[in-house]
Every structure is written in structure tokens, then in C-alpha cells.
Backbone as XML, in Angstrom:
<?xml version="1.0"?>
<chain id="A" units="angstrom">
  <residue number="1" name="UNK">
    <atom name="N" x="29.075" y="129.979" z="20.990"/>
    <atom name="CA" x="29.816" y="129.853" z="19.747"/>
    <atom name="C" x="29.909" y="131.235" z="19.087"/>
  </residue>
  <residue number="2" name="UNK">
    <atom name="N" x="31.114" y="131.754" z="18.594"/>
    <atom name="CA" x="31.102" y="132.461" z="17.593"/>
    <atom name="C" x="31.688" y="132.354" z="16.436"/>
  </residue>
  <residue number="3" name="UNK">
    <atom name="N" x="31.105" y="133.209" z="15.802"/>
    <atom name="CA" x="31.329" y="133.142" z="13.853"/>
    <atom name="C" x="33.022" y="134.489" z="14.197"/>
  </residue>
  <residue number="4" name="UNK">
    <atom name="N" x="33.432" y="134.270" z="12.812"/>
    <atom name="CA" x="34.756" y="135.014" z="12.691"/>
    <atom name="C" x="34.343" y="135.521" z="11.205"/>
  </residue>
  <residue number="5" name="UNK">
    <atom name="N" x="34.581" y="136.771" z="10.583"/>
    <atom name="CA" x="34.252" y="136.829" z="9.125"/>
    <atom name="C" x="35.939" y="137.204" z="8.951"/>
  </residue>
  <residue number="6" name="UNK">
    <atom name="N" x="36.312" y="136.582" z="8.245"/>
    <atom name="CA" x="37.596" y="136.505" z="7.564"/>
    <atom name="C" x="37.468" y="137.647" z="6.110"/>
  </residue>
  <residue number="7" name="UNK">
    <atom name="N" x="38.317" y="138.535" z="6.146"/>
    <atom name="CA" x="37.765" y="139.649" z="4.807"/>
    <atom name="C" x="39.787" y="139.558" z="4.205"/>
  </residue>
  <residue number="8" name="UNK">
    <atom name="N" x="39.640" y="139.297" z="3.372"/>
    <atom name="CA" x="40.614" y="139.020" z="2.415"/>
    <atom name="C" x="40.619" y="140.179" z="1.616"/>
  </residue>
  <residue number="9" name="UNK">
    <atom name="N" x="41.581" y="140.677" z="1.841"/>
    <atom name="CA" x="42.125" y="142.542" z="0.319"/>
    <atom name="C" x="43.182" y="142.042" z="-0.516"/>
  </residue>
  <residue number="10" name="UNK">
    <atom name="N" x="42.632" y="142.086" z="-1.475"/>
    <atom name="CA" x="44.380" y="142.767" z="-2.582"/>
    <atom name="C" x="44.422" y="143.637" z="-3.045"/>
  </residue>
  <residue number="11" name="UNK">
    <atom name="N" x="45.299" y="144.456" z="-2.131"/>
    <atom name="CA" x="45.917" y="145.919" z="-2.908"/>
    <atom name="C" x="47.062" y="146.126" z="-3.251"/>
  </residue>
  <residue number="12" name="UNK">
    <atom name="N" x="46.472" y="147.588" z="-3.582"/>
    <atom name="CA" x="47.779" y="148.142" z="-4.089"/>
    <atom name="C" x="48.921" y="148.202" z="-3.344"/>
  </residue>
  <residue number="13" name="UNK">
    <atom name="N" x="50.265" y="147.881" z="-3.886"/>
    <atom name="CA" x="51.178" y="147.870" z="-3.189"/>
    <atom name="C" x="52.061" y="149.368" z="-2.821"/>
  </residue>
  <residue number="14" name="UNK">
    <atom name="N" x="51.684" y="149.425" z="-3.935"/>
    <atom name="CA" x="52.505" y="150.826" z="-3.919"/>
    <atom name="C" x="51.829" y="151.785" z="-2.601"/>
  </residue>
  <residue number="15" name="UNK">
    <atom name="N" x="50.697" y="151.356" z="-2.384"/>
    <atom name="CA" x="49.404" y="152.206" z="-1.165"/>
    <atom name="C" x="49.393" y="151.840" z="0.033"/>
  </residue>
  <residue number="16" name="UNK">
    <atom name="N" x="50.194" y="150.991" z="0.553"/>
    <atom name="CA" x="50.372" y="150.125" z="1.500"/>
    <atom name="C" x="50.129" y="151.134" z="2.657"/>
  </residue>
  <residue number="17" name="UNK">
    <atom name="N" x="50.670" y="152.409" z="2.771"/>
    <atom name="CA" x="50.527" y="153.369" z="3.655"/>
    <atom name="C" x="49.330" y="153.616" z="3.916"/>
  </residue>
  <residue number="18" name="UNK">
    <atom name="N" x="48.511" y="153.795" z="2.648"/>
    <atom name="CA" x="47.056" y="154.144" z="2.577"/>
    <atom name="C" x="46.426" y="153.597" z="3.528"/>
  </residue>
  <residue number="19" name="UNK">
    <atom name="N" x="46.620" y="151.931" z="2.607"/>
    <atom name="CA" x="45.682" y="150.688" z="3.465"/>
    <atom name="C" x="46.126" y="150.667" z="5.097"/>
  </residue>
  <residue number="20" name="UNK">
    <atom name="N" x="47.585" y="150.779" z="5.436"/>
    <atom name="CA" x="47.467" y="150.984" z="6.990"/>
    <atom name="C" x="46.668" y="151.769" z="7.814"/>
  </residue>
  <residue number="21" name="UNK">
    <atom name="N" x="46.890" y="153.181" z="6.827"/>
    <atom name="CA" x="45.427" y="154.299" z="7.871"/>
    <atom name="C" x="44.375" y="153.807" z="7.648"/>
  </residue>
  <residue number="22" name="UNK">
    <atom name="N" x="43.936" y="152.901" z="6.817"/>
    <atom name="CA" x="42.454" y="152.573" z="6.736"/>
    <atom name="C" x="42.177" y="151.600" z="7.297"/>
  </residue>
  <residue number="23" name="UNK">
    <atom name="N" x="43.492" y="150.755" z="7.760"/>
    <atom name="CA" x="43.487" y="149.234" z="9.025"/>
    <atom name="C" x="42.885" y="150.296" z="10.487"/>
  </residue>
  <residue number="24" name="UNK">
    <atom name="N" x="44.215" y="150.829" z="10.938"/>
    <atom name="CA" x="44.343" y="151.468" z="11.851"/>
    <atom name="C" x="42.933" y="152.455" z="12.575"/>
  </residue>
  <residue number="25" name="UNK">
    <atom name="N" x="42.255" y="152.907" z="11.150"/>
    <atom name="CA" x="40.840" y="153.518" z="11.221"/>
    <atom name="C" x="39.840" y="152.854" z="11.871"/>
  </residue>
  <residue number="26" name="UNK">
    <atom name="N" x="39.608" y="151.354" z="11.135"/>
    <atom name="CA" x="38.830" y="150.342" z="11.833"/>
    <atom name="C" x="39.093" y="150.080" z="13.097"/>
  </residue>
  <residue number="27" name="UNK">
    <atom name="N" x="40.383" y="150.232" z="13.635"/>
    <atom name="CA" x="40.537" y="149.551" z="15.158"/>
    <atom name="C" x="39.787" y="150.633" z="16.106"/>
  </residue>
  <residue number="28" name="UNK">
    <atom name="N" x="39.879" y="151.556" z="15.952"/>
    <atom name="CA" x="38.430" y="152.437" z="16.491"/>
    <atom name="C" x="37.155" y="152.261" z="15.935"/>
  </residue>
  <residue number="29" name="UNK">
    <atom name="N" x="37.275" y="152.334" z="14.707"/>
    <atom name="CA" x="35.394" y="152.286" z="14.724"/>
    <atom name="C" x="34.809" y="150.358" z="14.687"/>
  </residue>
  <residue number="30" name="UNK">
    <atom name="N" x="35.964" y="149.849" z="14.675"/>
    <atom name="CA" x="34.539" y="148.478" z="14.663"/>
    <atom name="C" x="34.158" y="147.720" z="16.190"/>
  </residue>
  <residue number="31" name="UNK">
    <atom name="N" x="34.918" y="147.805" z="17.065"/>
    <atom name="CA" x="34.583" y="148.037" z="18.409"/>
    <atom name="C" x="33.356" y="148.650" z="18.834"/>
  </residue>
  <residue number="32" name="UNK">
    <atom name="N" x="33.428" y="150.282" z="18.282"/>
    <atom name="CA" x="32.097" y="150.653" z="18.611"/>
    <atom name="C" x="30.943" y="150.739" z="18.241"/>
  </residue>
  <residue number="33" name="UNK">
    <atom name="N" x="31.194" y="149.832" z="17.060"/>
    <atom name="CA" x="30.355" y="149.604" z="16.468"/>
    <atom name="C" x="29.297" y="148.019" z="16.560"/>
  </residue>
  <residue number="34" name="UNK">
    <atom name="N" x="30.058" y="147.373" z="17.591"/>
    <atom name="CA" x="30.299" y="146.052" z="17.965"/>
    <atom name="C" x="30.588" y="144.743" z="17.637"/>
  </residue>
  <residue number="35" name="UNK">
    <atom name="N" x="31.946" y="144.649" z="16.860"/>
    <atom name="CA" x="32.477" y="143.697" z="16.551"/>
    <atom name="C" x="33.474" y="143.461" z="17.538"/>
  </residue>
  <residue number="36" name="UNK">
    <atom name="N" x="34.377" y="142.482" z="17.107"/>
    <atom name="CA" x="35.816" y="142.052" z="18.293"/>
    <atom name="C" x="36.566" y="142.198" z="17.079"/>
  </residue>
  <residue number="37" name="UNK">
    <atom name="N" x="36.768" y="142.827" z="17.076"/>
    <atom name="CA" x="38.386" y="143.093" z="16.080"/>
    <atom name="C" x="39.539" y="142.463" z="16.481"/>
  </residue>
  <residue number="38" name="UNK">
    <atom name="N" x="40.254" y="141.665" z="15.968"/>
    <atom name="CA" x="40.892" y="140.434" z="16.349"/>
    <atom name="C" x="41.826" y="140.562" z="15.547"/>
  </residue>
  <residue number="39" name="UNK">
    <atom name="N" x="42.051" y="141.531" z="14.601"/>
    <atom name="CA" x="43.128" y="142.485" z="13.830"/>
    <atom name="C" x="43.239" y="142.682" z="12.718"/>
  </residue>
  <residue number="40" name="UNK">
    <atom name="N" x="44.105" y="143.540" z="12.063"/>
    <atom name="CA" x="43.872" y="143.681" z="10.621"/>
    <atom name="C" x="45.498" y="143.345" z="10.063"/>
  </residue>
  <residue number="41" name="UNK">
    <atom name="N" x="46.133" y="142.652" z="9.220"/>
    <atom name="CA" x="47.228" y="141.923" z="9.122"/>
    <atom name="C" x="47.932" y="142.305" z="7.725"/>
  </residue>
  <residue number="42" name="UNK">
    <atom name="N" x="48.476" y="142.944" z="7.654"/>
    <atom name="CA" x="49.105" y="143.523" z="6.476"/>
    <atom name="C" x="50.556" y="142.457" z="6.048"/>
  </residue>
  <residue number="43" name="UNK">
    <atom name="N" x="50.720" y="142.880" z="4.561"/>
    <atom name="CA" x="51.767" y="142.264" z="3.756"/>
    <atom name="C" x="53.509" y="142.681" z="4.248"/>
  </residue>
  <residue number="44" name="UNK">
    <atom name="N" x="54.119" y="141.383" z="4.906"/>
    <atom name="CA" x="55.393" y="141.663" z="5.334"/>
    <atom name="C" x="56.152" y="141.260" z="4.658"/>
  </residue>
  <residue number="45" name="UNK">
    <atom name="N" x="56.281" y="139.605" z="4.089"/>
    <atom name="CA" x="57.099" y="138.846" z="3.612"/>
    <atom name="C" x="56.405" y="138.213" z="2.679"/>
  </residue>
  <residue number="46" name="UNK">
    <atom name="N" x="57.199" y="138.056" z="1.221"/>
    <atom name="CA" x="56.192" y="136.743" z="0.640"/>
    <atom name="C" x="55.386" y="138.102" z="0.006"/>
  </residue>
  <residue number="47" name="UNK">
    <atom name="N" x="54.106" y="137.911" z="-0.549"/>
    <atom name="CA" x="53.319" y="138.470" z="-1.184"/>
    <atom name="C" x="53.148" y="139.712" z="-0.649"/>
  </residue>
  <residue number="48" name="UNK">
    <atom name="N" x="52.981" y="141.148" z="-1.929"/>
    <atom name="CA" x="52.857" y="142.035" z="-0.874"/>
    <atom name="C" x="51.570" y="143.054" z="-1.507"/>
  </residue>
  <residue number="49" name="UNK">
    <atom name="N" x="50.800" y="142.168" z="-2.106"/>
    <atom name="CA" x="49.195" y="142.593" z="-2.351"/>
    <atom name="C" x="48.089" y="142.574" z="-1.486"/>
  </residue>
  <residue number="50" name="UNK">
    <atom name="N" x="48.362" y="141.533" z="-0.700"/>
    <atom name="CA" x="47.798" y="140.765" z="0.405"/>
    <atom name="C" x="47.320" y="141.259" z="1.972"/>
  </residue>
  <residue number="51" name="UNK">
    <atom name="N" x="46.013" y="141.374" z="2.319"/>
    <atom name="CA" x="46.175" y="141.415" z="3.845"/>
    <atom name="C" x="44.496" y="141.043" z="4.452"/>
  </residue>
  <residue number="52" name="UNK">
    <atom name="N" x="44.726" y="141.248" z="5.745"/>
    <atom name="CA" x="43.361" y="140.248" z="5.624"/>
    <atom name="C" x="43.145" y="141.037" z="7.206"/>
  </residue>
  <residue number="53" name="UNK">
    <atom name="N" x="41.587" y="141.189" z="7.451"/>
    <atom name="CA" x="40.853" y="141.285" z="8.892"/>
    <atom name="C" x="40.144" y="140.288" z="9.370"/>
  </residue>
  <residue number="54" name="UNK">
    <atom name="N" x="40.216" y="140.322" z="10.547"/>
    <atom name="CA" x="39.563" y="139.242" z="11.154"/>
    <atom name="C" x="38.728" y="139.975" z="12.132"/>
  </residue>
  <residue number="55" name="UNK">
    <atom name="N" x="37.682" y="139.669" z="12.182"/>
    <atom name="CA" x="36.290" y="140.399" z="12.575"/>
    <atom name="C" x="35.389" y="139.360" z="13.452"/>
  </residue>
  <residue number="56" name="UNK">
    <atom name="N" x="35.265" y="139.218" z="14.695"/>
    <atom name="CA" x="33.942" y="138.163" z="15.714"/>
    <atom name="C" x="33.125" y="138.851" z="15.985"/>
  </residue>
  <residue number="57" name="UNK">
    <atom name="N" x="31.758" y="137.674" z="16.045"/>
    <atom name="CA" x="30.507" y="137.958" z="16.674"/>
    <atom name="C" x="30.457" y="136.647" z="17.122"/>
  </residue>
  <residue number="58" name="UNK">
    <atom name="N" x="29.505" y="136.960" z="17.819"/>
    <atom name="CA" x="28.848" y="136.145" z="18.662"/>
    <atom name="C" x="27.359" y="135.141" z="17.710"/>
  </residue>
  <residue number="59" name="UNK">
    <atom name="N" x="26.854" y="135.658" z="16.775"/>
    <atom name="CA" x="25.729" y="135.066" z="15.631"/>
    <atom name="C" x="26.098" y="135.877" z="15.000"/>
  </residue>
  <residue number="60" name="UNK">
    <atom name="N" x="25.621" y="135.405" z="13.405"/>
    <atom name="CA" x="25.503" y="135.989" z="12.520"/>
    <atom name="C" x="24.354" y="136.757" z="12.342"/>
  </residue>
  <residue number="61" name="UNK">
    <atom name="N" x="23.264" y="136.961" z="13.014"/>
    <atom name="CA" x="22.493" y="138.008" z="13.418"/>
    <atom name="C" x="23.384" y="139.375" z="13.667"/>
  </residue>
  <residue number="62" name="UNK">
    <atom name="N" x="24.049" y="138.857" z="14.967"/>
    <atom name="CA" x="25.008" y="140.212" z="15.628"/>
    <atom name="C" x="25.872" y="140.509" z="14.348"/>
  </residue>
  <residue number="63" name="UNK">
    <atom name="N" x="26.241" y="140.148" z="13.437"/>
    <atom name="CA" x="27.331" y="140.501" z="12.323"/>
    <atom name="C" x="26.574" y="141.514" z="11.524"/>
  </residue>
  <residue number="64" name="UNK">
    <atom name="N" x="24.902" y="140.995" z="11.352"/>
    <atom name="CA" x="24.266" y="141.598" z="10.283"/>
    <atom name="C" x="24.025" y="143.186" z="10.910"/>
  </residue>
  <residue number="65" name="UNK">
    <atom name="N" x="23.758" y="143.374" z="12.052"/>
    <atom name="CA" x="23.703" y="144.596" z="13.163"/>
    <atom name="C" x="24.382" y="144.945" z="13.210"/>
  </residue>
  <residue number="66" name="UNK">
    <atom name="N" x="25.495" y="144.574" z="13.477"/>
    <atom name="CA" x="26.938" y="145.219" z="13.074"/>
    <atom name="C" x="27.165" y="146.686" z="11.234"/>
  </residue>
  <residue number="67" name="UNK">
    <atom name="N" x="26.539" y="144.763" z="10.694"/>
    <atom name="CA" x="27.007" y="146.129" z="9.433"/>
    <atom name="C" x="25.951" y="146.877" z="8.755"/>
  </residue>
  <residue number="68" name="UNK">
    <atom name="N" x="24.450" y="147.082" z="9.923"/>
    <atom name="CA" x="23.866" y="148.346" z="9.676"/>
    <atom name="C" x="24.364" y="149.473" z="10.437"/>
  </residue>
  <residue number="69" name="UNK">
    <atom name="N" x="24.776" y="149.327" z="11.179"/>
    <atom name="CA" x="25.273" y="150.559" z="12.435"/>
    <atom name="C" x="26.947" y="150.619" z="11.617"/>
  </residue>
  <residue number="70" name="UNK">
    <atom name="N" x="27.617" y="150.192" z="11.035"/>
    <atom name="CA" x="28.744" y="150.284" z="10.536"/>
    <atom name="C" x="28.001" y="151.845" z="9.596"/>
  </residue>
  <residue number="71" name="UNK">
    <atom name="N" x="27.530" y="150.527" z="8.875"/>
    <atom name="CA" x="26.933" y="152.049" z="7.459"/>
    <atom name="C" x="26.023" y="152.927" z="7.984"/>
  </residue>
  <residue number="72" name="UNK">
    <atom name="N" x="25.872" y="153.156" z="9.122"/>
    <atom name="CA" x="25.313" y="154.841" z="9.602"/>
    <atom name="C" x="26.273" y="155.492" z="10.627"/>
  </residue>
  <residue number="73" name="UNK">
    <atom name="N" x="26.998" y="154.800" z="10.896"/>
    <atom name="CA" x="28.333" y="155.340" z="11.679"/>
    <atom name="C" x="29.431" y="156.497" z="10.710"/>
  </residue>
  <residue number="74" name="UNK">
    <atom name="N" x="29.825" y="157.502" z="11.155"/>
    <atom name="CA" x="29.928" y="158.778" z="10.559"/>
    <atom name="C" x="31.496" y="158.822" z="10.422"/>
  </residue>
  <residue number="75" name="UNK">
    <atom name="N" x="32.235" y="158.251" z="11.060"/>
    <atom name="CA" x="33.787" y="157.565" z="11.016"/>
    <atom name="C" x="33.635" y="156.515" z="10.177"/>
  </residue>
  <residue number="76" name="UNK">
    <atom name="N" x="32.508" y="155.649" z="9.963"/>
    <atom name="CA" x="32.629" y="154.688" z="9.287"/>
    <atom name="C" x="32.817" y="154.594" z="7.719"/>
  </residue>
  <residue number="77" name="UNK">
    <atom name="N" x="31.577" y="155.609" z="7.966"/>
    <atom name="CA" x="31.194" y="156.237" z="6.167"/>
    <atom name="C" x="32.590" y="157.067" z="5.972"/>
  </residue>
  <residue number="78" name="UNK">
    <atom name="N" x="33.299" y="157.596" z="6.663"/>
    <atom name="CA" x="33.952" y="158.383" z="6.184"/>
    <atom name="C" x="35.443" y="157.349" z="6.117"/>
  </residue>
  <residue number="79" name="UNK">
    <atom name="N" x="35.682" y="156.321" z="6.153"/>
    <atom name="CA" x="36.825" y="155.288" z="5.969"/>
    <atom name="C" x="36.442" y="154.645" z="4.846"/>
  </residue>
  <residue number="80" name="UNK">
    <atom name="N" x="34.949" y="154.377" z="4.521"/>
    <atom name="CA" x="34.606" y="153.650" z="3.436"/>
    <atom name="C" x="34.653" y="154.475" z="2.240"/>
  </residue>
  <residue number="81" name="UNK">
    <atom name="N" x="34.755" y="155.896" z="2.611"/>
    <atom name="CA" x="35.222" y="157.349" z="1.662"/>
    <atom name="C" x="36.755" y="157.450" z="1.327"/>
  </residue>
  <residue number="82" name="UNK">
    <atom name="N" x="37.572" y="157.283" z="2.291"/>
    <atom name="CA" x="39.046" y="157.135" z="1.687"/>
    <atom name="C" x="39.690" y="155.955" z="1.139"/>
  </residue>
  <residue number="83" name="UNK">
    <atom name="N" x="38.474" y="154.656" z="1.771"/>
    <atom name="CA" x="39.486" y="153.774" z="0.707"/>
    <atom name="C" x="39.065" y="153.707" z="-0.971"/>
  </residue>
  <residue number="84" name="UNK">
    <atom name="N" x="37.442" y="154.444" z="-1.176"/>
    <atom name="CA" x="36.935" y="154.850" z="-2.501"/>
    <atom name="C" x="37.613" y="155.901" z="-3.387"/>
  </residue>
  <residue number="85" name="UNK">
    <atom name="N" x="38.140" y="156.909" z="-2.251"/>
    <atom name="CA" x="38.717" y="157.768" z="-3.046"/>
    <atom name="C" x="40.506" y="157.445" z="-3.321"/>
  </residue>
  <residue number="86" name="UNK">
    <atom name="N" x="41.136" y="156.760" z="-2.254"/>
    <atom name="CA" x="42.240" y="156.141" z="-2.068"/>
    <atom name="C" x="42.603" y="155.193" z="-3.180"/>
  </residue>
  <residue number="87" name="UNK">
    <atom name="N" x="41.521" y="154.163" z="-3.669"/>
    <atom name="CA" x="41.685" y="153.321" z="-4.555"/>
    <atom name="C" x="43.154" y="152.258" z="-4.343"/>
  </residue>
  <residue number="88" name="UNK">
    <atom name="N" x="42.995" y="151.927" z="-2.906"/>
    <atom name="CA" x="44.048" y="151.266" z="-2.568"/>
    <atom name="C" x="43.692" y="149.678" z="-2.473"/>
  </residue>
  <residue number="89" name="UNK">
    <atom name="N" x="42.449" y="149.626" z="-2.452"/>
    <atom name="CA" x="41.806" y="148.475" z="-2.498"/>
    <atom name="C" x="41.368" y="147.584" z="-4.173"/>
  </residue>
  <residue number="90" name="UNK">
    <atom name="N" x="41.989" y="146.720" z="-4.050"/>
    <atom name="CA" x="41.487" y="146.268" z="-5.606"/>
    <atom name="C" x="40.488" y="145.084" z="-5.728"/>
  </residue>
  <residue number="91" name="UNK">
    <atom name="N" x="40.486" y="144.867" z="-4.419"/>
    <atom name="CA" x="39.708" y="143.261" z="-4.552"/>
    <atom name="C" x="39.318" y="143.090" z="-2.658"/>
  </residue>
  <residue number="92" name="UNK">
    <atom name="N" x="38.158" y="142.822" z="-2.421"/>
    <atom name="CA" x="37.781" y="142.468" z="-1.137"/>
    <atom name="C" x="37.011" y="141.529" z="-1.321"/>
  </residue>
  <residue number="93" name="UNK">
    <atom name="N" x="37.080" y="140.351" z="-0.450"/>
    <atom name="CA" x="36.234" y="138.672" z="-0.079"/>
    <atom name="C" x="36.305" y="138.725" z="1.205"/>
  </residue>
  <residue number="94" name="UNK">
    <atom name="N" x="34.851" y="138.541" z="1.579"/>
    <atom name="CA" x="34.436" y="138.337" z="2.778"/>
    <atom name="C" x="34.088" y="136.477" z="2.970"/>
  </residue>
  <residue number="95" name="UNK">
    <atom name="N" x="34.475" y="135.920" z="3.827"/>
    <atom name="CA" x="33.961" y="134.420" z="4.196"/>
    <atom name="C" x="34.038" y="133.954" z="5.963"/>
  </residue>
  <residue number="96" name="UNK">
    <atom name="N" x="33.022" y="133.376" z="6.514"/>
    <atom name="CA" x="32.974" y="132.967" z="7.735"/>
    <atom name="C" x="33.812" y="131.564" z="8.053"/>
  </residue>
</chain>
């Protein structure tokens, strides 16, 4: 069995560019970091605050390992640096 963490954003619209390099960022680092990245889904039609990742493990053990090696990962810290300094992000929910 695996868990899926569903992470829900509302951003800025006007940043939409932003938030793509910072999708696009993850598809390298959460792989090696060991998740299944299963994609990151941006605003097309309909709402355009909106976008959402979808993230697998295998337990929620492996998720929690995941996001210690996320936060000592040096690409990682440094994506979690542009969307702080980017401020393209206004709202993030994480749920399994």
C-alpha cells in the first residue's frame, strides 16, 4: 500500500512563472530525495490561484524520511529559498 500526500497552493497569479520554476525544481530534487513525484499541476482553466502536487510513498514513515533529507538537501533548501523570497506562494495544505 501506498500513502499519496496531496499539497494544495494558492498563489499568486500574477507569479505563475515563478511557481512553474519552483514545480519544475521539485521534479529533480524530490526523486532524489525519495519520493514518486506523480506531478505538480498548475492553473489552466477555471481558477487561476490554484495548483496542487502529488507526492507517493510507500508508509508514512518513508514520507517522514523523506522530509528530513528534503530539509538537508542543498537544491532543496535552496527552492524553499525562492519560493520565500519569490512570495509566490500564499497558502499551502498538505493532506494524505
Amino acid at each position: 500500500m501506498t500513502i499519496t500526500c496531496f499539497i494544495e497552493y494558492r498563489i499568486d497569479p500574477a507569479k505563475i512563472t515563478e511557481f512553474q520554476q519552483y514545480a519544475e525544481n521539485w521534479g529533480h530534487i524530490i526523486p532524489g530525495c525519495g519520493g514518486q513525484l506523480l506531478g505538480y499541476f498548475l492553473p489552466h482553466e477555471g481558477t487561476n490561484n490554484r495548483a496542487f502536487g502529488l507526492i507517493s510513498f510507500a508508509s508514512l514513515a518513508d514520507y517522514e524520511s523523506y522530509r528530513q533529507r528534503l530539509k538537508a538537501d542543498p537544491a532543496g533548501s535552496k527552492n524553499f529559498q525562492l519560493a520565500n523570497t519569490g512570495q509566490f506562494i500564499l497558502e499551502e495544505q498538505r493532506s494524505f
